[in-house]
N, C-alpha and C positions, 0 to 999 in steps of 0.2 A: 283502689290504690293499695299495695302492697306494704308489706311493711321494709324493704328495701328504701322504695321509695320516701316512704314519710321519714325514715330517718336520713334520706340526702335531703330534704326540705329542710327537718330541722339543722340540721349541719352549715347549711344555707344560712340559716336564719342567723343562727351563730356568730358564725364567721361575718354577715352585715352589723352586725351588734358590736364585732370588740372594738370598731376605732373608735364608732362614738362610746364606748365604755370608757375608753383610755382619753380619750380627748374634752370629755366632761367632768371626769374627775379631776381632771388637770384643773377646768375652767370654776371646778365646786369648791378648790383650794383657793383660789385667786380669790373670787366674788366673797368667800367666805375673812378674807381680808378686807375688807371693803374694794379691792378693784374689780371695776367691770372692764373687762377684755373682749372689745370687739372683731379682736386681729385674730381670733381662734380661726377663723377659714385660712388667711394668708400665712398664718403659721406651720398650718396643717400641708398647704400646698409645696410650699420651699422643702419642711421635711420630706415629702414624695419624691420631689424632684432632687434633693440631695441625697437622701437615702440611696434612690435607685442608681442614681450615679455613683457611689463610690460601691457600693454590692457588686454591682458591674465592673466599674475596675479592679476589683479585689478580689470579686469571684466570692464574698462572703456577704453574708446575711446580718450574722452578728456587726460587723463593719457599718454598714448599711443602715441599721436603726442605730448605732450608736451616731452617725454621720447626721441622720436624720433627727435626734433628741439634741443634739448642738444645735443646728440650725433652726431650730426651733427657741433654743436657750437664748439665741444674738438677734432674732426678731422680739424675742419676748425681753431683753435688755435694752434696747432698744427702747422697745415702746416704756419700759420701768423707768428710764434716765428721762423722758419726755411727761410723763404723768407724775411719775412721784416728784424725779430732782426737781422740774421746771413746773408741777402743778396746773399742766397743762389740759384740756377739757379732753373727758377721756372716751368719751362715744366718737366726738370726732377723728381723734387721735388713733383708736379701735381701727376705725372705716381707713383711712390713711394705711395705717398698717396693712391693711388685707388687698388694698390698692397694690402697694410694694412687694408683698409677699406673689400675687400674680403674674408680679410683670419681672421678678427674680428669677422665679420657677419656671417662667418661658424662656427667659436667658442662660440658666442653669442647667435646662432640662434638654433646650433645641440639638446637642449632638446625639442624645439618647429616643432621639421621637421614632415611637414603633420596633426599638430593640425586643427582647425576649429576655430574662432569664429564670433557671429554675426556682421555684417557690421554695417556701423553707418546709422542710420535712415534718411529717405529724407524728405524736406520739402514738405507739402500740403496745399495750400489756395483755400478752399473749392469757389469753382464756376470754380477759373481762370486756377487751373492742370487740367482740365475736356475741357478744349477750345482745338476743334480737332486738331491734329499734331502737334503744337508746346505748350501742355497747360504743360505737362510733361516736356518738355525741359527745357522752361522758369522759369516754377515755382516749379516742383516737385524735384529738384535736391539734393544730399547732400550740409551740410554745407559748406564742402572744396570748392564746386565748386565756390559758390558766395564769400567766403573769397579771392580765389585766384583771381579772378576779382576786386574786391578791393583791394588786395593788388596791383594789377597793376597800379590803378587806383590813391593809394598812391604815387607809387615810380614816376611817371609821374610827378605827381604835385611836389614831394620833387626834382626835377634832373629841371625843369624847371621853377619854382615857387618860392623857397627858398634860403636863402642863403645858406644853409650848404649843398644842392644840388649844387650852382655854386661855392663849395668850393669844391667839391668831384671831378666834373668836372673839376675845376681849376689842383687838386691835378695829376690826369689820363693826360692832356695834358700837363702839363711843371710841375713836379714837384721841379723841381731844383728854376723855378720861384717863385710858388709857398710857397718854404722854404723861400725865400730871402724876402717874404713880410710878414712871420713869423706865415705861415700856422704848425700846427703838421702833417705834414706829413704821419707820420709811425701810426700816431697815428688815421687819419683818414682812411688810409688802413687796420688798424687792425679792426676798428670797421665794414669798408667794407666787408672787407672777413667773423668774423663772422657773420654779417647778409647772405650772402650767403651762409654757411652752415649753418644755423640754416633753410633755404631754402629747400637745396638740402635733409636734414634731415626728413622735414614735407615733404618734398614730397616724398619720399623714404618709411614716416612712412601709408602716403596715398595707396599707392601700395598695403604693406601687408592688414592694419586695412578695405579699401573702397572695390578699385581695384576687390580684386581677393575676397574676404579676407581670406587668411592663409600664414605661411610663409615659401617658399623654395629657398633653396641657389641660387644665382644666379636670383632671380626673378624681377630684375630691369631690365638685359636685355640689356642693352646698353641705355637705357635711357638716363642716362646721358651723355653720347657724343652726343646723340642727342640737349639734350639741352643749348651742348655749339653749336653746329651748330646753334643753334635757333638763339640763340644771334647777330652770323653774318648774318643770312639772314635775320633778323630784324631790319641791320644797327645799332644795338645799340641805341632803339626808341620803348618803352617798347608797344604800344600797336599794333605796326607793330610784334610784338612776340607772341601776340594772336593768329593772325590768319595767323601769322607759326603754332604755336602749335596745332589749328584746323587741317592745312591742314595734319599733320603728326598724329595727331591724325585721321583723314577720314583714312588714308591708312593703319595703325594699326586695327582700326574696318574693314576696307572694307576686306583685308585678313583672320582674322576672319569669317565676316562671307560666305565669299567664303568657304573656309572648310566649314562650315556646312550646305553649300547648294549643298557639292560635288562636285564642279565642278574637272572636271578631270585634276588636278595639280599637280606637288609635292607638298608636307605639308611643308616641308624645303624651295622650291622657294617662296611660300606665305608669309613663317613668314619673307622672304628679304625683302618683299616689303616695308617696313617704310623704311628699310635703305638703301636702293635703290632710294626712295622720294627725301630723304635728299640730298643725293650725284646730284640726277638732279635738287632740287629747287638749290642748292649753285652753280653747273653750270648754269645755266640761269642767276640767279642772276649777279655773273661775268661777263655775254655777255652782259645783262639788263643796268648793270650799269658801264657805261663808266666813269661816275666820282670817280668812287673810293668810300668806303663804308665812315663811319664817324668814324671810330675806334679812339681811345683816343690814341694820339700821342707817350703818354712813356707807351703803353701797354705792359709788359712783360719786362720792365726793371728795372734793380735795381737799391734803391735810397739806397746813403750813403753819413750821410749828410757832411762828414768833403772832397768830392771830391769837 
């Protein structure tokens, strides 16, 4: 294997990595409030499907993830006015969501099934993309790739650096406490969640507009379950989610390009292999970690403030 080759592998691997980068952080924000958001798939799919549709009519990219980080914002409002306002059960409410979000994205998406357009442009800094095996990786990459690395690189600093970080945190581990020293509560889990879906949405819009680039039903895939697993075998510690998101991303490229080297497999037992990954990095992890993860204490519970 040359070294051409291993750097279009890692390039590969890369570019399978940033939605769940962008779509887990999104979901490390929320959970780190106390909600659990199981609509991260259904969010993720409406952003593909609305992204690619308005890129397409607009002939722009920028258009297209902004299109797709809305649509993601008004699934994830949505589901904030049913769990926070109405304190409603929020796993079920989650699966509901992703329900909707499927059967939108089919409706949203049915005049665009099998269009084409071009992908968004990679960067090049003449000398340094040209440096063998990693000049491409490092530097020639799209814009999403290095946004989503900064955005990780935000939410770090904002969750351990700031106050409205150790408010968030405050809120996810006691929010009852929280209330009594006269935190807004609902008010900072509402802005939580939509930042998660306006997440789950850009990443979802990455898919269609980068990714592949065109749009067909169902072309997320399970991504986002994947990238609530992310979240826990990242402990909830945004840059331990990276390189979850690498390692699932290597096994999504690596299956790929297994098919197209033939090796003698089924084409169905390949495309298991990311969620196959998953299911054994979260077992290890479990064995790995005897102390128990750091999950935010009123994770998945509902706040009402007159109990």
């Amino acid at each position: 294997m040359n070294s051409d080759t291993i750097q279009f592998v890692l390039i590969s691997v890369v570019t399978a990595a940033t939605p769940l980068i962008i779509a887990a952080i999104g979901e490390l924000v929320v959970e780190r409030s106390g909600i659990l958001n199981l609509g991260v798939e259904g969010m993720m799919i409406v952003g593909a499907a609305i992204g690619f549709a308005a890129a397409y009519e607009s002939n722009s990219t920028l258009i297209g993830a902004l299109a797709g980080i809305a649509a993601g914002m008004a699934l994830a409002g949505l589901f904030a006015c049913l769990v926070i306002g109405l304190a409603t059960n929020q796993v079920a409410t989650g699966l509901a969501l992703t329900i909707l979000g499927v059967g939108l994205s089919g409706l949203a998406g049915a005049p665009f099934v099998g269009l084409k357009r071009e992908g968004a442009g990679q960067l090049h800094l003449p000398g340094l993309s040209e440096i063998p095996l990693v000049g491409k990786v490092l530097f020639g990459e799209d814009l999403f790739v290095y946004f989503a690395l900064a955005l990780v690189g935000v939410v770090a600093w904002f969750l351990a650096r700031t106050r409205a970080g150790l408010t968030l945190r405050a809120v996810g581990d006691n929010h009852a406490s929280a209330h009594a020293l006269g935190i807004p509560v609902r008010r900072v889990r509402f802005l939580a969640t939509l930042f998660g879906g306006g997440c789950a949405g850009l990443a979802g819009a990455y898919i269609s507009l980068v990714y592949t680039p065109f749009w067909s039903p169902g072309m997320t895939a399970g991504r986002g379950w994947i990238a609530l697993a992310l979240v826990v075998f990242a402990s909830w510690r945004p840059w331990r989610l990276v390189a979850g998101a690498l390692l699932f991303g290597g096994a999504t490229a690596g299956q790929l390009h297994a098919q197209l080297l033939g090796l003698p497999l089924p084409a169905q037992a390949m495309s298991a292999v990311p969620y196959l990954a998953t299911i054994a990095a979260l077992v290890a992890l479990s064995i790995w970690d005897r102390r128990g993860t750091a999950a935010p204490a009123a994770l998945g519970t509902p706040f009402v403030p007159d109990r």
